[in-house]
Structures are given as C-alpha cells and as structure tokens.
C-alpha beads as a LAMMPS data file, in Angstrom:
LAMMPS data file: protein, C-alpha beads

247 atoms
246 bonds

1 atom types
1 bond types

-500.0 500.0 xlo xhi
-500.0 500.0 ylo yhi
-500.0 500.0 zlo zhi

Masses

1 110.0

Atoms # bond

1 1 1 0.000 0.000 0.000
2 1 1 1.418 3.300 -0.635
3 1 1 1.553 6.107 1.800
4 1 1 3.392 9.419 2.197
5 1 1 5.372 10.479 5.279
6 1 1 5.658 13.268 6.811
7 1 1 7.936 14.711 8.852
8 1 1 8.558 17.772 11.102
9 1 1 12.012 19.682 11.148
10 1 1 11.650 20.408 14.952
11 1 1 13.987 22.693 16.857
12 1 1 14.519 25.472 14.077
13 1 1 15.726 28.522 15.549
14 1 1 14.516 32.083 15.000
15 1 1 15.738 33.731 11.851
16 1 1 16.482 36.666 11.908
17 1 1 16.960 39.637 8.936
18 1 1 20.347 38.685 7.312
19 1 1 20.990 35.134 8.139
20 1 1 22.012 32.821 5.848
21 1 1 18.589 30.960 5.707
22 1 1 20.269 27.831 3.375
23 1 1 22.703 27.159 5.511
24 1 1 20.615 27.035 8.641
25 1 1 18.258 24.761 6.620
26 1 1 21.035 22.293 5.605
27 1 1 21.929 21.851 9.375
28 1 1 18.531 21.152 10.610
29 1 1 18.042 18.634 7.630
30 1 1 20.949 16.901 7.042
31 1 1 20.707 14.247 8.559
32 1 1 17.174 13.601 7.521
33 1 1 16.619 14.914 3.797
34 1 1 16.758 12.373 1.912
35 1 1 16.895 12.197 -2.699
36 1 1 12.736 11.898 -3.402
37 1 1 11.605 14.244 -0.173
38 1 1 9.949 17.191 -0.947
39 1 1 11.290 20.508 1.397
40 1 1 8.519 22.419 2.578
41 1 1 9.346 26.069 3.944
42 1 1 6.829 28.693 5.139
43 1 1 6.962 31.956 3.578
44 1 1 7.899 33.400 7.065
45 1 1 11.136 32.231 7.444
46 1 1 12.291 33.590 3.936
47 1 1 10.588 36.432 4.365
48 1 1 12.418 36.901 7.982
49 1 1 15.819 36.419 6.315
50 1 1 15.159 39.236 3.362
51 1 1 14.093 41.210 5.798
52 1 1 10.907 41.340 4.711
53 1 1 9.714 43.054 8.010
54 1 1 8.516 46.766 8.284
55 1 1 8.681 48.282 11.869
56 1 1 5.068 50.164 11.944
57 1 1 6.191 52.961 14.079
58 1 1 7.952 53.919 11.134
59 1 1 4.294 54.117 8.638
60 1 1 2.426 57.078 8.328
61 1 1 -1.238 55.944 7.316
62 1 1 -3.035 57.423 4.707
63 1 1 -6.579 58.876 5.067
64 1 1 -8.097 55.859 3.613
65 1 1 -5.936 53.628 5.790
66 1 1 -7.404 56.064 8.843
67 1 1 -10.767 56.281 8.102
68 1 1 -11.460 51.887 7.390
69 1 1 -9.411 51.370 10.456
70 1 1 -11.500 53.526 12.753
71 1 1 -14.393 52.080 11.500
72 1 1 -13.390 48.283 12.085
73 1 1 -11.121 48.604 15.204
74 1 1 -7.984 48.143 13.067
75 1 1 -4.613 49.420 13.489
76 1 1 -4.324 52.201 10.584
77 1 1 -0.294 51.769 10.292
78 1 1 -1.076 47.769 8.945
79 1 1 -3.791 48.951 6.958
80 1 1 -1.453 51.032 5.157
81 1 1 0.997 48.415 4.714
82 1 1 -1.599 46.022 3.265
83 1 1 -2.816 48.681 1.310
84 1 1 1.086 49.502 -0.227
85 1 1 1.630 46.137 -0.672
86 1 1 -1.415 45.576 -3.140
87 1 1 -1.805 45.765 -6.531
88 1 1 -5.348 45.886 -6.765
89 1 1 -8.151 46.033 -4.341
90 1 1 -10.331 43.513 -4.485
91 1 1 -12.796 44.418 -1.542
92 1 1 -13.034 46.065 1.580
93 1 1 -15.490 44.994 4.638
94 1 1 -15.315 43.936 8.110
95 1 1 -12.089 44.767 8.833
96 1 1 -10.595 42.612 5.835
97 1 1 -8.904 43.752 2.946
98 1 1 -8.980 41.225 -0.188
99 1 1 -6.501 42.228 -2.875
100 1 1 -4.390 40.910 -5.150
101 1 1 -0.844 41.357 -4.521
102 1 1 1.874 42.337 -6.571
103 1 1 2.605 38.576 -7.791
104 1 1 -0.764 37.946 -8.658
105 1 1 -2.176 36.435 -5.037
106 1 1 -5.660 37.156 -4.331
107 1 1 -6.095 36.949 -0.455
108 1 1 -6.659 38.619 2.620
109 1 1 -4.351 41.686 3.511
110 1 1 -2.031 41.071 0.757
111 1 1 0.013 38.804 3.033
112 1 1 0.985 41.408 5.347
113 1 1 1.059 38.829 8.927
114 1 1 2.048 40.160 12.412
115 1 1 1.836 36.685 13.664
116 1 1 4.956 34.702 14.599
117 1 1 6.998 37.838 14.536
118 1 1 9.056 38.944 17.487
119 1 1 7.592 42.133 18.398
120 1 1 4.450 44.350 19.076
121 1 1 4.991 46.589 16.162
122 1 1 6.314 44.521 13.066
123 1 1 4.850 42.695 10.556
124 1 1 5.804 41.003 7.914
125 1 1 5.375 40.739 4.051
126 1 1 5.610 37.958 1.558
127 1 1 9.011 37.515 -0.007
128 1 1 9.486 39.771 -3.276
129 1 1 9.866 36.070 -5.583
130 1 1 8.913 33.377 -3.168
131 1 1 10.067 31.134 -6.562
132 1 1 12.927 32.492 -6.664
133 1 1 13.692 32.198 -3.015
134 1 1 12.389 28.499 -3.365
135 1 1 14.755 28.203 -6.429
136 1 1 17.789 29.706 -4.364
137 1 1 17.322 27.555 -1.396
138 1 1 17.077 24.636 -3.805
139 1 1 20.658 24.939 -5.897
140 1 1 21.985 25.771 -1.781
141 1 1 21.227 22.260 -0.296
142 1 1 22.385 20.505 -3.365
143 1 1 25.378 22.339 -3.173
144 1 1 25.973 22.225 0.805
145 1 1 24.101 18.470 0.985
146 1 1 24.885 16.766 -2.450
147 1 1 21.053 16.425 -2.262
148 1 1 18.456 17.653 -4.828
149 1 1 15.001 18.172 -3.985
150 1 1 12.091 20.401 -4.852
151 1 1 10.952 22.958 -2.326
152 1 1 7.623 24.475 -1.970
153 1 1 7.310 27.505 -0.448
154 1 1 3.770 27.831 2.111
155 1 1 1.582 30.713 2.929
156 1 1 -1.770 30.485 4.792
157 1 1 -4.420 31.420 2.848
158 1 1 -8.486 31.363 2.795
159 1 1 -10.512 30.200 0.181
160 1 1 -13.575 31.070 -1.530
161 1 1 -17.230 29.023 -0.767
162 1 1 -15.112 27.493 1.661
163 1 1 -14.571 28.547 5.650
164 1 1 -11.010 28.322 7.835
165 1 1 -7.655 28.267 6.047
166 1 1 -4.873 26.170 4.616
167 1 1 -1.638 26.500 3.478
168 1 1 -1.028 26.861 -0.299
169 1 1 2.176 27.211 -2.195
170 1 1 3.173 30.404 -3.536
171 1 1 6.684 29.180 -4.718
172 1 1 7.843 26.586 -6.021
173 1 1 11.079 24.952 -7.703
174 1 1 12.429 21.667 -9.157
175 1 1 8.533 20.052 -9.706
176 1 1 5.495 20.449 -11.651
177 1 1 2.673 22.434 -9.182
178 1 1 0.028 20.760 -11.222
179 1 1 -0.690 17.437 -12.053
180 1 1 -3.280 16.928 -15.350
181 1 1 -5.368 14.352 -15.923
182 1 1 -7.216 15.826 -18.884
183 1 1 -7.331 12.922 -21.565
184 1 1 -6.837 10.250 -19.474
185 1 1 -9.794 7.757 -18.359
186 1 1 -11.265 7.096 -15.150
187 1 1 -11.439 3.740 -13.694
188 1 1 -14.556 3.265 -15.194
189 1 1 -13.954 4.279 -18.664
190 1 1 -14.610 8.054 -18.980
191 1 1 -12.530 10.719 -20.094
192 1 1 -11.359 12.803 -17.826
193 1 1 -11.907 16.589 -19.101
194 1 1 -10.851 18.742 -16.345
195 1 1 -9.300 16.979 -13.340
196 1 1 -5.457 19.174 -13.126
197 1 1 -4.777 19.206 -9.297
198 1 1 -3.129 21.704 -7.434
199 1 1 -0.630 19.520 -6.282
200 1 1 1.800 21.741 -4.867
201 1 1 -0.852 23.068 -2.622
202 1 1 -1.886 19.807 -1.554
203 1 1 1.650 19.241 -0.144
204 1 1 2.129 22.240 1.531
205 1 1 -1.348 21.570 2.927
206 1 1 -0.435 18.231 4.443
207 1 1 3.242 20.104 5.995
208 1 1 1.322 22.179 7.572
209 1 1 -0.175 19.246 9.199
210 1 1 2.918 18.856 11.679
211 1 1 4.143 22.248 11.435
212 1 1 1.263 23.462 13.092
213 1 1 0.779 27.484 13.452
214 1 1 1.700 27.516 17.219
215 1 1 4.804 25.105 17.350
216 1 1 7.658 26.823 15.718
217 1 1 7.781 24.720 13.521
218 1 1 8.486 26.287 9.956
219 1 1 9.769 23.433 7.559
220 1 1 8.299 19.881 7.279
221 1 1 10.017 16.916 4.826
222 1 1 7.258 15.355 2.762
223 1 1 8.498 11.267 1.846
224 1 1 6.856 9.520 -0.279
225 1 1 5.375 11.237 -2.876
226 1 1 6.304 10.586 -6.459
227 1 1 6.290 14.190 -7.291
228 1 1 6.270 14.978 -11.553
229 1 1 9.908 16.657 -12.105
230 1 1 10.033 19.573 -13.610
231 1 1 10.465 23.626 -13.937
232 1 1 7.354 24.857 -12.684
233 1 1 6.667 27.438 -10.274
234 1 1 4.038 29.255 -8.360
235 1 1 2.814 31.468 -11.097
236 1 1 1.963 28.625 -12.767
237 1 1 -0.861 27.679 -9.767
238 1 1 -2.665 31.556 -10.594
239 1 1 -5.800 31.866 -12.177
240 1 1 -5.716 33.341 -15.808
241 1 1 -7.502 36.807 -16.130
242 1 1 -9.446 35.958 -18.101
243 1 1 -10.562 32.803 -16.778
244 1 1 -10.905 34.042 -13.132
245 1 1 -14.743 34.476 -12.340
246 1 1 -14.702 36.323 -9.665
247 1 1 -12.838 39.421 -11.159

Bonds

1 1 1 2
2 1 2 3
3 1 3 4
4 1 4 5
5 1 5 6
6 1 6 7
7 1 7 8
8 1 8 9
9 1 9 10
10 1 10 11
11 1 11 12
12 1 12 13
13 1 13 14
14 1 14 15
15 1 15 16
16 1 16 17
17 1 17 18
18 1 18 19
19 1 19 20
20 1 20 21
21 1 21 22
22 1 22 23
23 1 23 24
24 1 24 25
25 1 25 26
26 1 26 27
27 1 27 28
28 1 28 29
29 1 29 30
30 1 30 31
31 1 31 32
32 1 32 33
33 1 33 34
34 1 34 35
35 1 35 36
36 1 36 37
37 1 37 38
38 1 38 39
39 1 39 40
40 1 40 41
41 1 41 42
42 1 42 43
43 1 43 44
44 1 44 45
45 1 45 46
46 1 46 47
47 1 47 48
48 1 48 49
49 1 49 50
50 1 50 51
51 1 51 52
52 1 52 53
53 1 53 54
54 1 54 55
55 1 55 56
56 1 56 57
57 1 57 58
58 1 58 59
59 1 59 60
60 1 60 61
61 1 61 62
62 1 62 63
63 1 63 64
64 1 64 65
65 1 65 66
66 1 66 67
67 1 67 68
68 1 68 69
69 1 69 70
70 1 70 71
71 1 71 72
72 1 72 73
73 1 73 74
74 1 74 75
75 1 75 76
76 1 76 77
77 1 77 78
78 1 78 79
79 1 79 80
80 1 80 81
81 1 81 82
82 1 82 83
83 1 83 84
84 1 84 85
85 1 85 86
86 1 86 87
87 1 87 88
88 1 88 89
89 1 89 90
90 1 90 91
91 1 91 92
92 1 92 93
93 1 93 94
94 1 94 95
95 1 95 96
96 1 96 97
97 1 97 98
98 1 98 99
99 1 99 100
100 1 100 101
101 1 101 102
102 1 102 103
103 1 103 104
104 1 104 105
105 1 105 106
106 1 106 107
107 1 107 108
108 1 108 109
109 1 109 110
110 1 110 111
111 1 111 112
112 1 112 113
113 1 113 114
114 1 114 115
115 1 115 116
116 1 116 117
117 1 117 118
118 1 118 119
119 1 119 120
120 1 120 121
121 1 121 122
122 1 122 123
123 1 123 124
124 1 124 125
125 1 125 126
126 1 126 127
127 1 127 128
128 1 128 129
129 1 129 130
130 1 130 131
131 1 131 132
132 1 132 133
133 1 133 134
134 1 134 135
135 1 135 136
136 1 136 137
137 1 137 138
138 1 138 139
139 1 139 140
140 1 140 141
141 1 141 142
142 1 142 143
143 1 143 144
144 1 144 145
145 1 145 146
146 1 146 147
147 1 147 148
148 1 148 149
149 1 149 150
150 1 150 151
151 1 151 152
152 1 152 153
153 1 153 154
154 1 154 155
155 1 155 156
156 1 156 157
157 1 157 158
158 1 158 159
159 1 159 160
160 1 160 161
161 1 161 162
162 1 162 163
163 1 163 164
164 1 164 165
165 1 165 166
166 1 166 167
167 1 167 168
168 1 168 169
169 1 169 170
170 1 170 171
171 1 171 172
172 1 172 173
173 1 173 174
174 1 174 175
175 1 175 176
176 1 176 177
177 1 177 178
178 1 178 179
179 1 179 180
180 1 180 181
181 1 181 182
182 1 182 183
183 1 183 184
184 1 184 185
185 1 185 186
186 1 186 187
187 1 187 188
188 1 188 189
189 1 189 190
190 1 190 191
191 1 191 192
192 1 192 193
193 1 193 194
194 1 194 195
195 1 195 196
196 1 196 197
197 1 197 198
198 1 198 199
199 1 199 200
200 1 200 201
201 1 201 202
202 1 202 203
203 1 203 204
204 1 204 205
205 1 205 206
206 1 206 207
207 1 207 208
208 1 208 209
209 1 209 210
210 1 210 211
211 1 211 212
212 1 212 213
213 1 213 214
214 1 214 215
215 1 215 216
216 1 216 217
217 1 217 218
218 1 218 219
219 1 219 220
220 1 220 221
221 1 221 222
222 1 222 223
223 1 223 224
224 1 224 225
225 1 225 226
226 1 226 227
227 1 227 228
228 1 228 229
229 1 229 230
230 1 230 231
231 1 231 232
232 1 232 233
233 1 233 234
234 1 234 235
235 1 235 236
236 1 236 237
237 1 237 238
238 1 238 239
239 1 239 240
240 1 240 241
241 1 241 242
242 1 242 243
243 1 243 244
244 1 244 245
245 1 245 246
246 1 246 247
C-alpha cells in the first residue's frame, strides 16, 4: 500500500533579517533529507531572512488607511501596509482587505502577517519572488548536501465558498505544481476533461499538518510522494484573467 510520510524539522531557531537561511536549513536537515523528499518552507522564514519586516512605528497611514481602520477597530499603520503592498483592491469589509498582490495572489491583507513575529509593532510581508527564493534555497542544499530536492514555499491562505484556512504554495522549484489528468480515463472508462490538481498546494497543505501554526515549527520533509519533475513554479498555480470568475 502506498503512503506518504511526513515529517517535522523540529527545533529550528529564529531567523532573523540577514541570516544565511540555506545554511541554517542544511543543518537542521541533514541528517534527515533524503533524494525523493519534498522541502517544505513557510513563507515566514524567507521572508524573515530578506528582511521582509517593516517596523510600523515607522508608517504614516493614509486617510483611507485612517478612516477603514476607525471604522473596524484596526490598526491604521497595517492597513497602510496592506494597502502599499497591493496591486489591486479587491474588496473592503469587516475589517478585511482582499486584494491581489503584486505577484498575482488574491487573499486577505495582501500577506501582510504580524503573527509569529518577534515584536508588538512589526509585521511582515511575503518575499518579493517566493520562486525564486524556493529556487535559491534549492541549488543551496544541493550544493551544501549533495542532495536535490524540490521545495515548496507555504503561505496560509483562505478560500472562496469554503470557511477556515490552509496552506497553499506560492513558490515553487524543481517540480510540476500541477498534475493533469485531462485525456486520461477514469477507472470506469470516462474521459477525464478537467481533473489538473493543485498539487503543490496539496503538499504544503499536508506540511502544515505537523508544522502546526503555534509550534515553531516552519519546515516539514514530505516522503513519499512521487512528485512529476520539472520547472514549474508558483505562477503557474494563478488563475488566468481571463478565466478568473470572480474578477
């Protein structure tokens, strides 16, 4: 019977901006990554090391970023941030902003997070190219390790018709993020004519599964899987314009 594995990188210490992420990543997993795993990293930690961080006693908030934070209880200096960091705003109610982010993310306060980050008045932002971070990280363990893998980069995010969160990927390097079915036949016979799964996002879904959001534990080894290789990358999990039904 097959199965999948996975495994928690426990112990990680706090990164900080600066550190040389790949090389703290190589000593918490080499003596457990093994040719095959999949490397999943949260966003937070790459972010941490880019220093991807803005100190919001240093953000002057806008009138907007005022005016919608008054009204919901907010703190105006994150509003602005979220509100800098988007692209395009999506909506704005109930204290939420939905927008789509500079790399094409729909989701909730363009990734802006105060969570996990040492500190009352920092938060942090998504890294500029999570797939190139994931990419970098990649040709730095098989370098430092003599090991290649793919690594998927996680963020948390919500989804629509659907309530509570998961993690998704938003980078990705050394597999295919989608798997497609289309012309094949199900067991029974019938063509399949639109089964392509996410399958990037399923993985960093089941990390997140013993990484937890309360443990401190930001990378997770996924065994097991038999993973399509390949160049893909995050982009290649966004919606189309102009097949995205809810622009």
């Amino acid at each position: 019977m097959k199965g999948i594995e996975l495994i928690p990188v426990e112990g990680f210490p706090e990164v900080r901006p600066g550190d040389g992420l790949a090389e703290m990543v190589a000593d918490a997993v080499g003596d457990v990554l093994r040719s095959g795993d999949v490397l999943v990293v949260t966003h937070k930690v790459m972010s941490k090391a880019e220093g991807r961080l803005v100190d919001l006693r240093s953000v002057e908030p806008s009138a907007l970023a005022k005016e919608y934070a008054s009204r919901w209880g907010k703190d105006p200096r994150q509003i602005e941030v979220v509100l800098r960091e988007s692209r395009r705003i999506v909506r704005m109610d109930r204290g939420v902003v939905i927008s789509e982010t500079r790399h094409g993310f729909v989701c909730a306060n363009a990734g802006v997070d105060a969570s996990n980050v040492p500190g009352g008045d920092t938060v942090c932002l998504l890294p500029v190219d999570p797939d190139g971070s994931a990419a970098k990280l990649r040709e730095a363990l098989k370098k430092q390790l003599d090991i290649e893998v793919p690594v998927v980069v996680s963020d948390s995010f919500g989804r629509a018709w659907r309530f509570g969160i998961t993690d998704i990927a938003i980078g990705v390097a050394g597999m295919d993020p989608l798997a497609d079915y289309r012309g094949q036949n199900d067991p029974h016979g019938y063509p399949m004519e639109a089964s392509v799964l996410a399958v990037a996002d399923e993985l960093a879904a089941a990390a997140e599964l013993v990484m937890g959001k309360t443990d401190g534990v930001p990378i997770a080894i996924v065994r097991g899987y038999a993973y399509g290789r390949g160049a893909g990358s995050g982009r290649d999990l966004l919606m189309p314009p102009e097949r995205d039904m809810f622009r």
